[in-house]
PLY file of the C-alpha trace (Angstrom):
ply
format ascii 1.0
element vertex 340
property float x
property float y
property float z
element edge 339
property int vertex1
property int vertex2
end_header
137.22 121.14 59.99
133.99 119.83 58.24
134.25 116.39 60.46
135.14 118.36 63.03
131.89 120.18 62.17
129.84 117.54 61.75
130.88 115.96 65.20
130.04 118.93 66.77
126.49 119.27 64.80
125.78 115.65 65.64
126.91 115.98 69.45
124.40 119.56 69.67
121.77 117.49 68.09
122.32 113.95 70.74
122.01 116.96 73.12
118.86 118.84 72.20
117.13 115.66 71.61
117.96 114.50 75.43
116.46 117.45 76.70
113.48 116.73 74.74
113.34 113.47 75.73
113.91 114.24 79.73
111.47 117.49 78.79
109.09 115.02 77.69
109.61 112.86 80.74
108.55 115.28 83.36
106.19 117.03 81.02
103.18 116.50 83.49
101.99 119.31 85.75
100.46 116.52 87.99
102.40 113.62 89.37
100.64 111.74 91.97
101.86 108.51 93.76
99.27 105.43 93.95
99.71 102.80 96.40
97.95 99.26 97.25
99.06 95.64 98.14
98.01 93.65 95.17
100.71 92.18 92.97
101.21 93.17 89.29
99.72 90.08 87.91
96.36 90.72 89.80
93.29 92.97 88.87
93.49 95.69 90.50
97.13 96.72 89.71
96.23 95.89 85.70
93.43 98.28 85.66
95.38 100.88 87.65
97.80 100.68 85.02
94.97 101.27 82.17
93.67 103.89 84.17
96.87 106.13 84.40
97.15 105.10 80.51
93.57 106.53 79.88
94.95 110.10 82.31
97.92 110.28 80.66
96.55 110.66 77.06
93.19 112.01 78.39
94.93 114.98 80.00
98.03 115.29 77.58
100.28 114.66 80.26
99.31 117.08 81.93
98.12 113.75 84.54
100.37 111.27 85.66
100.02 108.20 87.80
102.66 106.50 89.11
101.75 102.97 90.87
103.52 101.41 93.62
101.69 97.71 94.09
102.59 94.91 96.50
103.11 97.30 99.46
105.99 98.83 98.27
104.90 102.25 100.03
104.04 100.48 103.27
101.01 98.27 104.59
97.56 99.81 103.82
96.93 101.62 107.31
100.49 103.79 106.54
99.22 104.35 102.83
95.95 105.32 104.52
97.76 107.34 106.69
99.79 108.86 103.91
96.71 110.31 101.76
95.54 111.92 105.02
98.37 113.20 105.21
99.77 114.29 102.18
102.94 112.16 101.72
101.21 110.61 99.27
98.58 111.39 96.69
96.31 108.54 96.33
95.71 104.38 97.06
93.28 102.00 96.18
92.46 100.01 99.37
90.65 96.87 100.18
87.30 98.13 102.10
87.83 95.94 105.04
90.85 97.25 105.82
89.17 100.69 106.19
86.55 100.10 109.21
88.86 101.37 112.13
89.55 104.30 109.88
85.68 105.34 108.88
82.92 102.92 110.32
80.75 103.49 107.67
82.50 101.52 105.15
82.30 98.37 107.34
78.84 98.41 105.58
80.22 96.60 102.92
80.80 93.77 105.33
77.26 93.19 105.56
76.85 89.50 103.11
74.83 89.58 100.18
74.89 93.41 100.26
75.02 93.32 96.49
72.93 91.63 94.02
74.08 88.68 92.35
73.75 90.51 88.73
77.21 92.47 87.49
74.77 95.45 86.19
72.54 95.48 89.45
75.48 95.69 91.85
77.42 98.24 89.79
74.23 100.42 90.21
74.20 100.46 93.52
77.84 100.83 93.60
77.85 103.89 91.40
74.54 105.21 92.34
72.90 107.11 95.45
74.52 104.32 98.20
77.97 104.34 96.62
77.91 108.44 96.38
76.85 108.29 99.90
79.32 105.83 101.17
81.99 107.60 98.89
81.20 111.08 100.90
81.62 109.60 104.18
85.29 109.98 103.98
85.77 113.69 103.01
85.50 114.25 106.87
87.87 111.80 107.83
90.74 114.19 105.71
90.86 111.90 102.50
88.90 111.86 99.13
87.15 108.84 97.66
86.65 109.34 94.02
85.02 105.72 94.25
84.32 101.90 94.09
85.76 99.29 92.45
84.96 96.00 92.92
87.30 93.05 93.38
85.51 89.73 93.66
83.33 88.02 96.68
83.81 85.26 99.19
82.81 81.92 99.82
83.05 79.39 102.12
84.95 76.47 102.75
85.14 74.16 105.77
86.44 70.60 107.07
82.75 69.90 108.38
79.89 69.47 105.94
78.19 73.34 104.84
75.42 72.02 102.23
72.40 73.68 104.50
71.99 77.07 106.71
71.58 74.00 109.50
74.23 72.49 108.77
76.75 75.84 110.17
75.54 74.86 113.28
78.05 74.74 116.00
81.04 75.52 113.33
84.02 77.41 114.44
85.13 80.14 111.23
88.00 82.62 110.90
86.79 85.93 109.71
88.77 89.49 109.85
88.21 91.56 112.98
84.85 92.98 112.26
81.74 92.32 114.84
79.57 92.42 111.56
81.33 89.43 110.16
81.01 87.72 113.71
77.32 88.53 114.28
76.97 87.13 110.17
78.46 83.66 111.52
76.25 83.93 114.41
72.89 84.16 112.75
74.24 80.85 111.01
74.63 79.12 114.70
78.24 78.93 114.13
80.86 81.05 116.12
83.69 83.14 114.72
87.57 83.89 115.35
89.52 86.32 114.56
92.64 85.86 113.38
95.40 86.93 111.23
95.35 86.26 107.92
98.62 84.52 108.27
97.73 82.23 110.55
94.80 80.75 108.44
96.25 78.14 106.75
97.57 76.42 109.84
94.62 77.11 111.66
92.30 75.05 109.37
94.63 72.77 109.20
95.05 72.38 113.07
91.30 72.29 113.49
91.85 75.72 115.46
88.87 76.77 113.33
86.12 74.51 110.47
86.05 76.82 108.32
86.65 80.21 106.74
85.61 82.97 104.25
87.54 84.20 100.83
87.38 84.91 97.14
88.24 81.74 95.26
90.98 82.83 93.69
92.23 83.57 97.19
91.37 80.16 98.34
93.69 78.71 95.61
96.30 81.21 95.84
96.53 79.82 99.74
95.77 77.25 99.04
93.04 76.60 101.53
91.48 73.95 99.28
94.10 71.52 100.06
93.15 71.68 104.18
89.43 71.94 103.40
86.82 69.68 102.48
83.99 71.39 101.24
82.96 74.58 99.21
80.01 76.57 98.96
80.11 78.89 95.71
77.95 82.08 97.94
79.15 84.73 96.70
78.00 85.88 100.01
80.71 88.77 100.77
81.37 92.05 98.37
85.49 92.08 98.54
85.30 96.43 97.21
88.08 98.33 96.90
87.88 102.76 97.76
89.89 105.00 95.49
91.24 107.95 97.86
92.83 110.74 97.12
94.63 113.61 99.37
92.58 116.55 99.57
95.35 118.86 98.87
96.39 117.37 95.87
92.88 116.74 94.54
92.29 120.39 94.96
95.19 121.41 92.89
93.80 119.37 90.12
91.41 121.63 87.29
88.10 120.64 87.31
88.32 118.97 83.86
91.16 116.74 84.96
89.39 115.32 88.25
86.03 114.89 85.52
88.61 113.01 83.13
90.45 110.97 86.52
86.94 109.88 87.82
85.73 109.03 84.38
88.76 107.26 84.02
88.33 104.72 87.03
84.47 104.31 86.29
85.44 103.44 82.31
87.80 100.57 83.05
84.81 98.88 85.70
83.18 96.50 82.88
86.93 94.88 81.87
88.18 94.85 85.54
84.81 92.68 86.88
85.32 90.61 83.00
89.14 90.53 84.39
88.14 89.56 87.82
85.97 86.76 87.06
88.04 84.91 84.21
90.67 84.70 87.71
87.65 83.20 89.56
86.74 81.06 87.01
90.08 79.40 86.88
90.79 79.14 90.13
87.38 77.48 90.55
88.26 74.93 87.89
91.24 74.11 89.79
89.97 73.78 93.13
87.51 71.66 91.53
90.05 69.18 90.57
91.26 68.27 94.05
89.87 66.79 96.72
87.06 69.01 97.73
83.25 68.63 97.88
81.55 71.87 96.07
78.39 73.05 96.36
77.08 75.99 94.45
73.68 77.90 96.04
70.98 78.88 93.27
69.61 82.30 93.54
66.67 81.17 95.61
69.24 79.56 98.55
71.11 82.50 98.40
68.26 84.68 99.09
67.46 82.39 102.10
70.81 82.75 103.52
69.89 86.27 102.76
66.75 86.46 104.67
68.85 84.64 107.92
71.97 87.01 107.73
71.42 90.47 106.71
69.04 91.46 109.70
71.85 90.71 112.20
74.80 92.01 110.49
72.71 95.12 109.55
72.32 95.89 113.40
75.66 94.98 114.02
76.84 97.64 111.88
74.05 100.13 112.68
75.56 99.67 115.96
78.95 100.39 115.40
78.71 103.40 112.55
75.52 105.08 114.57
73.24 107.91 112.73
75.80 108.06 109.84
75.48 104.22 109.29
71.52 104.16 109.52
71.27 107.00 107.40
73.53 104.64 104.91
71.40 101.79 105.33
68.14 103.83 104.73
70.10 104.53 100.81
71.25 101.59 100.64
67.78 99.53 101.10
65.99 102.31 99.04
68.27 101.52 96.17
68.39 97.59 96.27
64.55 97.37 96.71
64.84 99.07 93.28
67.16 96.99 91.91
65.27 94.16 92.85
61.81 95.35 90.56
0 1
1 2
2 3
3 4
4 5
5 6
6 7
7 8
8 9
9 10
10 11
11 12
12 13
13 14
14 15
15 16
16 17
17 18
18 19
19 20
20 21
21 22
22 23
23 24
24 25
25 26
26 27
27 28
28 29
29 30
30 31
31 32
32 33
33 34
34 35
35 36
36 37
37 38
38 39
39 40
40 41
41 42
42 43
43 44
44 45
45 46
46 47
47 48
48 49
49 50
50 51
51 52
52 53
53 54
54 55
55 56
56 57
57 58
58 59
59 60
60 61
61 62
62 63
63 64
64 65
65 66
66 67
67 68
68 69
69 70
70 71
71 72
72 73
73 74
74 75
75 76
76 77
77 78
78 79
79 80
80 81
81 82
82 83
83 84
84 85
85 86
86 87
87 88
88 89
89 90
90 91
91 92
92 93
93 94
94 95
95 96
96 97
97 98
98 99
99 100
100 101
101 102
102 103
103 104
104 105
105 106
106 107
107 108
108 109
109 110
110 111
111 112
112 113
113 114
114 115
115 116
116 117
117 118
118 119
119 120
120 121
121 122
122 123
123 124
124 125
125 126
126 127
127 128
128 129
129 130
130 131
131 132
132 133
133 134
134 135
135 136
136 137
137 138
138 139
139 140
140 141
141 142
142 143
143 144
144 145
145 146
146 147
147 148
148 149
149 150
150 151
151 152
152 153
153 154
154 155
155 156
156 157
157 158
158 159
159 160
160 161
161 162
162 163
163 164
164 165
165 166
166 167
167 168
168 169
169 170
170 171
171 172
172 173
173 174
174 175
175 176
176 177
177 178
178 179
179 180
180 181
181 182
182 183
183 184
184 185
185 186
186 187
187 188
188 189
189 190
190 191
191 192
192 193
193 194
194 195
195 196
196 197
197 198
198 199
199 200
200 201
201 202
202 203
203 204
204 205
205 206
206 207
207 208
208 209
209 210
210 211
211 212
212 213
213 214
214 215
215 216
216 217
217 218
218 219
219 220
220 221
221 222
222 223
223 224
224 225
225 226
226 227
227 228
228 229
229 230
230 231
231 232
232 233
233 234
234 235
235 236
236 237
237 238
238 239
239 240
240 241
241 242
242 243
243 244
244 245
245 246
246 247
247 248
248 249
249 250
250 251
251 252
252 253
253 254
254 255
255 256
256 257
257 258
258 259
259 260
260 261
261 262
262 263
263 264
264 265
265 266
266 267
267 268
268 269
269 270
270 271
271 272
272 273
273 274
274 275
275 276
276 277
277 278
278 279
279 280
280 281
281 282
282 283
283 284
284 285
285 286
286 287
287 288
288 289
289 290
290 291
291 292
292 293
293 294
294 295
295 296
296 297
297 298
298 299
299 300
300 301
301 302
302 303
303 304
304 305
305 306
306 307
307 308
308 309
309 310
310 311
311 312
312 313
313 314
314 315
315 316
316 317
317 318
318 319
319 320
320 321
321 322
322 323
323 324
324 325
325 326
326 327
327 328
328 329
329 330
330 331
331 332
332 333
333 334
334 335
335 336
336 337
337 338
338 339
């Protein structure tokens, strides 16, 4: 009877302790779903994860994130779609793929939008112009808590890029924005749209010079190998907008969307530290092959500057209307600023 006993004790206890376990398990009041493309190795998933680490304990569980990265809850027009919608609760999506959605945020398409210092741009990113920008979606049915960055473009091409004169005449793939086309035609060069799939054999065709891309992008597609010169710009802000569903956001207490936004602005300094140790290395080993690099000083930059911004300014001014020049009038307010 006593082993019997003690089976039984033993088996009540494995049993109790399960509960607890799955108790603990779905302990949070607050699940929401977080979608975006990037793979697990990359920035933006990494922080993600650090930042449903920081809601969990933050919140007591009363918060918790669950990411899907790498598409896994469709392309980032359905996931989009989704937080509009409420089949899902938030996703962290590349800025250019947001323009058709909300024109406004194709002002982040605009080059050299942000200054070349870390601390400059993340004040205009987290100031007036990024509250702004961020408030522009709440009538397009979505949330956006706010900005993260994730890295800047370049260029590369087959033809010689070592002077504003020498774009002249140069064919370049951008995405399908008329602010990046009117930025290429300031330069005297032209620009194509195309899919990003169709790059690689593009430049390598001739069916474009040149194109546009973060370096670690370049080397991850290795674009380096079908290209023969780089210019280090950092001409193009690559951002990424946190949106949430309205519904869900809602639901939350006020304390947990303070600890949830506090949360993504915490983790900024490591993910732009994270970011740039990627860009670093994949700049060392692009460096290594067969490429010419150039890399602008702060004075060239500010002369592409002075030759791009005013035409892919009116470009977007164009497209996003009163909204956009009402964004612009922030936005130039702020950088003059940051400039002093």
């Amino acid at each position: 009877m006593h082993t019997l006993f003690r089976k039984l004790a033993a088996s009540a206890v494995a049993i109790s302790c399960g509960f607890a376990t799955a108790g603990a398990a779905f302990a949070a009041d607050y699940v929401a779903k977080i979608g975006h493309l990037e793979s697990t190795q990359q920035s933006r998933h990494i922080h993600l994860e650090k930042v449903a680490e920081l809601v969990r304990e933050r919140t007591g569980g009363a918060v918790e994130f669950q990411i899907f990265p790498q598409g896994q809850l469709g392309q980032q027009r359905e996931m989009t779609e989704g937080v509009q919608l409420g089949t899902l609760e938030a996703t962290v999506a590349p800025a250019a793929f947001l323009g058709g959605f909300n024109p406004a945020v194709s002002v982040l398409d605009i080059p050299f939008l942000l200054p070349n210092d870390d601390e400059a741009a993340q004040q205009i990113r987290g100031g007036p112009f990024g509250e702004e920008l961020c408030d522009s979606f709440t009538a397009r049915g979505v949330i956006c808590v706010g900005l993260w960055p994730n890295g800047r473009k370049n260029f590369t091409s087959n033809k010689m890029i070592d002077s504003i004169e020498a774009f002249e005449g140069q064919k370049f793939r951008v995405m399908d924005s008329n602010i990046l086309i009117e930025q290429f035609n300031a330069l005297g060069a032209s620009a194509i749209a195309l899919p990003f799939g169709e790059l690689y054999t593009a430049l390598q065709t001739g069916v474009v010079d040149g194109q546009e891309n973060p370096l670690d992008t370049i080397l991850k597609m290795k674009f380096h190998e079908v290209q023969d010169y780089l210019v280090v710009s950092n001409h193009g802000a690559m951002e990424d907008v946190i949106l949430f569903n309205p519904a869900f956001w809602e639901s939350l207490p006020e304390e947990h969307r303070a600890e949830i936004v506090g949360a993504f602005n915490e983790v900024i300094p490591d993910l732009i530290a994270h970011k740039a140790a990627a860009v670093e290395a994949a700049f060392e080993e692009i460096h290594q092959g067969d490429i010419e690099v150039f890399e602008l000083s702060d004075e060239q930059k500010a002369a592409y500057r002075e030759v791009m911004y005013p035409a892919a300014r009116a470009a977007f001014i164009e497209r996003a209307g009163a909204e956009g020049e009402a964004l612009i009038a922030v936005y130039e307010e702020q950088y003059a600023a940051a400039q002093q």
